[in-house]
C-alpha positions in Angstrom: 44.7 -1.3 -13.9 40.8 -2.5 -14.9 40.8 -3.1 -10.6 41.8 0.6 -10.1 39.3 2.2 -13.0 36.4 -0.1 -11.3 36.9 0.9 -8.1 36.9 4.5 -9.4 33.7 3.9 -11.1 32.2 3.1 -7.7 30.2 5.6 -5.8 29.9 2.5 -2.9 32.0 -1.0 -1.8 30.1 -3.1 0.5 32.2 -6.2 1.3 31.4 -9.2 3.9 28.7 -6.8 5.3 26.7 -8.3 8.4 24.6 -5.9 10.2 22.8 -7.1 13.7 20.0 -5.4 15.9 20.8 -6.8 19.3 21.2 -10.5 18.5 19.2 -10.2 15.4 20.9 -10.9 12.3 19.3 -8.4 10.1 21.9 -8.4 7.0 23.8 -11.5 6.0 26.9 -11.2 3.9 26.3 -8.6 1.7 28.6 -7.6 -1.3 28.2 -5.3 -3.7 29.4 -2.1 -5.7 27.1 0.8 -6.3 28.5 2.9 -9.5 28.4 6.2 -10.2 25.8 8.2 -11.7 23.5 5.3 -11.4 19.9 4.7 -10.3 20.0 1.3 -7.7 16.6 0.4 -6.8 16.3 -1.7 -3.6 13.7 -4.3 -4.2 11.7 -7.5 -2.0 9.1 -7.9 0.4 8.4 -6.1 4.1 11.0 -6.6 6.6 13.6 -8.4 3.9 16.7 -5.5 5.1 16.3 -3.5 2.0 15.7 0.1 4.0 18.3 -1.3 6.8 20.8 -1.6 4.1 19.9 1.9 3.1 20.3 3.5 6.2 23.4 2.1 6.5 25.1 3.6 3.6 24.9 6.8 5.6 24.8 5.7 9.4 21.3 6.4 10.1 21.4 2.8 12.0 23.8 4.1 14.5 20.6 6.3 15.8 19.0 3.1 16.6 21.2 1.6 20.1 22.4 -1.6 20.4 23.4 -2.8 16.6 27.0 -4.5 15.4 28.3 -3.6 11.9 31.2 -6.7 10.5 32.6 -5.9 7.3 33.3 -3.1 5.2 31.2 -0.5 3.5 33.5 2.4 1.4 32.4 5.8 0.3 35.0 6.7 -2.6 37.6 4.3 -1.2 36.7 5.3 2.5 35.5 3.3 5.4 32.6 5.1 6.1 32.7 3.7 10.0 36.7 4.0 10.0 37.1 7.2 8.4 34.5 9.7 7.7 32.8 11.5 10.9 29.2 10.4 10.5 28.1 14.1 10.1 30.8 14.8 7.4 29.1 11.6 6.1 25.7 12.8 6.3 26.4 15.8 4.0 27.9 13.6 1.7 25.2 10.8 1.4 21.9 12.8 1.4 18.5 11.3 2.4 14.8 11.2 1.3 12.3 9.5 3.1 8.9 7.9 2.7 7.1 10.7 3.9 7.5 14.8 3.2 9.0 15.9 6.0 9.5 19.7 5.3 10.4 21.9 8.5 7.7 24.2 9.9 9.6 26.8 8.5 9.6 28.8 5.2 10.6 27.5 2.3 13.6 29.7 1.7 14.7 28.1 5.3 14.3 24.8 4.6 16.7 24.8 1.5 19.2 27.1 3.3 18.6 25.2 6.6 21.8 22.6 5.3 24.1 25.3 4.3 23.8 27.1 7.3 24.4 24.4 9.2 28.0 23.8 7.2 28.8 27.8 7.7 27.4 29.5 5.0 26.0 32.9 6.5 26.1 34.9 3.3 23.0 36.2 2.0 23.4 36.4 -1.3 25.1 33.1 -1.6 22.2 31.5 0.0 20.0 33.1 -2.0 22.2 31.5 -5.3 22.3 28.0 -3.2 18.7 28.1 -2.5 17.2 29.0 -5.8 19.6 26.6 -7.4 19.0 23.7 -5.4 15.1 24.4 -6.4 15.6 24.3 -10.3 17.4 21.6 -10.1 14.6 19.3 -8.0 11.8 20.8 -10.4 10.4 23.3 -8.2 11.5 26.8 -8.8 9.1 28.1 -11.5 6.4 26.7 -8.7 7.3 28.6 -5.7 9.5 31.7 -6.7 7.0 34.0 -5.6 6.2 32.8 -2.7 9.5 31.3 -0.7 8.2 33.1 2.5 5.6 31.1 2.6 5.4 28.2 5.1 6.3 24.8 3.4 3.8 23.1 5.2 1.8 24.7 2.4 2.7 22.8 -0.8 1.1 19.6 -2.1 2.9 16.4 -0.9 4.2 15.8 -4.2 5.6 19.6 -3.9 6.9 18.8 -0.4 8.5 15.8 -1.4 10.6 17.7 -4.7 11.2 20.7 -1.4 12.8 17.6 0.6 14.8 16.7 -2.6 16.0 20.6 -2.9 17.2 20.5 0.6 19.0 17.7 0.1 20.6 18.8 -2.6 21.5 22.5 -1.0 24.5 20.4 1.3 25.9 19.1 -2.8 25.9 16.1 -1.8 27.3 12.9 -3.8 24.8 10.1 -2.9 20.8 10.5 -2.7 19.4 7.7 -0.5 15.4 7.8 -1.2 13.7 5.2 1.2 10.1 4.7 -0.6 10.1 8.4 -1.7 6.6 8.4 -3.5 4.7 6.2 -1.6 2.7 8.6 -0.2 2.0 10.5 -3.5 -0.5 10.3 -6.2 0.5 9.4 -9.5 1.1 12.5 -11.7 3.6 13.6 -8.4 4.9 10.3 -8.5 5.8 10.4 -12.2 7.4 13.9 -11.2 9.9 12.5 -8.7 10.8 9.4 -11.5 11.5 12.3 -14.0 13.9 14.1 -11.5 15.5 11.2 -10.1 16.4 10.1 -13.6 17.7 13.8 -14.8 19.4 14.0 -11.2 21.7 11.1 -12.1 23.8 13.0 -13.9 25.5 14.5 -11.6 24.0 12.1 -8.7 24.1 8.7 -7.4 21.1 7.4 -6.2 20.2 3.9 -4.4 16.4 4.4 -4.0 14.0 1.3 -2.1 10.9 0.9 -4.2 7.9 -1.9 -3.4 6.9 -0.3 -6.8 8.7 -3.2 -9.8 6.9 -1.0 -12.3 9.0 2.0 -10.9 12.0 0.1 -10.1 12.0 -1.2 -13.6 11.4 2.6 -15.0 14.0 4.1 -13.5 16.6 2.0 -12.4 20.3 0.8 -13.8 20.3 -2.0 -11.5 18.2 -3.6 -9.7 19.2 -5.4 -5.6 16.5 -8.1 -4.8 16.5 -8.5 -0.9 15.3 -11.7 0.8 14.7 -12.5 4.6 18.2 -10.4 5.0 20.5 -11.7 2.0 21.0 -10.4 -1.1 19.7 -12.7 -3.3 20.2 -11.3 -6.6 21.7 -7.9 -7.8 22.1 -7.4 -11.7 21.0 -4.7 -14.8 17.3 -4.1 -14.1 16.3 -5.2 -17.5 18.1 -8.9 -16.8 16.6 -8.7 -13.2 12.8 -8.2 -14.7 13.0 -10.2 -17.8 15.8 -13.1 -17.3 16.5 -13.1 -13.6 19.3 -16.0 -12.5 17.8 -16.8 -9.2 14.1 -18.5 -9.1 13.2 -17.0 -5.9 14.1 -13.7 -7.6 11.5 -14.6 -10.3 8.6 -15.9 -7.7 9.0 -12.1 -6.1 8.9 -10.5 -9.9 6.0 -12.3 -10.9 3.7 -12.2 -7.4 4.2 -15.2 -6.1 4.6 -14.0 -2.9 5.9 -10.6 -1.3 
């Protein structure tokens, strides 16, 4: 019975996961469970697997060519490369990535562009889906008067909390955020945090951060990524303050990375 309520609790399963690029071995036995209504920050130095792992979670890889996926990863209790069609997958695992990357379009579009897409055709239900989608990623008050407008128009850190409304517009159950304020200045920066941790409730979301001061922040748990393994994966505040692995301490502390 405690088996069954855990697995519920579980927004992911990743069991005996080995991920390759050609002949290059890229993940290396990777096991873990990402709950529910959770932040899961994605931590370790460049080119350790933590944004391939990401993109797995909602087949962006596949886009890539030649690549082999062993073992299991389960949305909800489903094999998300057995039984969920990769664009059925897609609305359900939403992404974010390291740079705004609004459409050329206006800003009403860009929020509707998702429900469109899954059928939705009805103007005033896109006008509920839009300007909901908006208030929830912060950004209503901000634009209401001028969703016409091009999007290419906003501040990044504006264009970045549009990405996260069009995300949201497809209600999906996962956010994937690869780096999401990187390329933001901090008061936008301390924005996103402040959504991310209110979007929670009703979200989970597995974010990759070189940032430990925002990983530590935000996060539930914490995934420390090393050369392809997963070297140590625990409650954020144990990761940063009593880690169990001394190569996870050498990363925390700057000792290389």
């Amino acid at each position: 019975m405690a088996v069954a309520q855990e697995a519920l609790a579980n927004a992911f399963t990743v069991e005996d996961l080995n991920f390759f690029y050609g002949s290059f071995h890229a993940l290396k036995n990777i096991n873990m469970n990402i709950k529910k209504n959770e932040i899961t920050a994605l931590i370790g130095p460049s080119g350790c697997g933590k944004s391939t792992f990401l993109r797995i979670l909602n087949r962006m890889n596949d886009l890539e060519g030649d690549i082999t996926v062993k073992g299991r990863v389960c949305l909800e209790g489903d094999d998300i490369y057995k039984d969920i069609e990769p664009i059925v997958l897609r609305h359900r695992v939403g992404m974010v990535f390291q740079q705004p990357n609004p459409f050329p379009q206006s800003l009403y579009d860009n929020v509707a562009f998702g429900p469109r897409l899954q059928g939705i055709t009805n103007k005033t239900d896109l006008d509920q889906i839009v300007e909901e989608s908006l208030q929830r990623a912060s950004l209503w008050n901000e634009v209401k008067d001028r969703l016409k407008k091009s999007a290419v128009s906003l501040s990044g850190g504006q264009q970045q909390r549009l990405c996260i409304a069009r995300t949201l517009a497809t209600k999906p159950e996962v956010i994937l955020m690869d780096e999401p304020t990187s390329a933001l200045d901090p008061i936008s920066t301390a924005k996103i945090e402040e959504l991310a941790l209110e979007l929670k409730e009703k979200y989970t979301i597995v974010i990759v951060t070189h940032n430990m001061q925002q990983a530590a922040r935000i996060s539930d748990k914490t995934a420390f990524f090393l050369m392809g393994d997963l070297i140590e994966y625990n409650k954020t505040k144990i990761i940063f303050s009593d880690p169990n692995q001394p190569k996870t301490a050498d990363y925390i502390n700057g000792r290389f990375g």
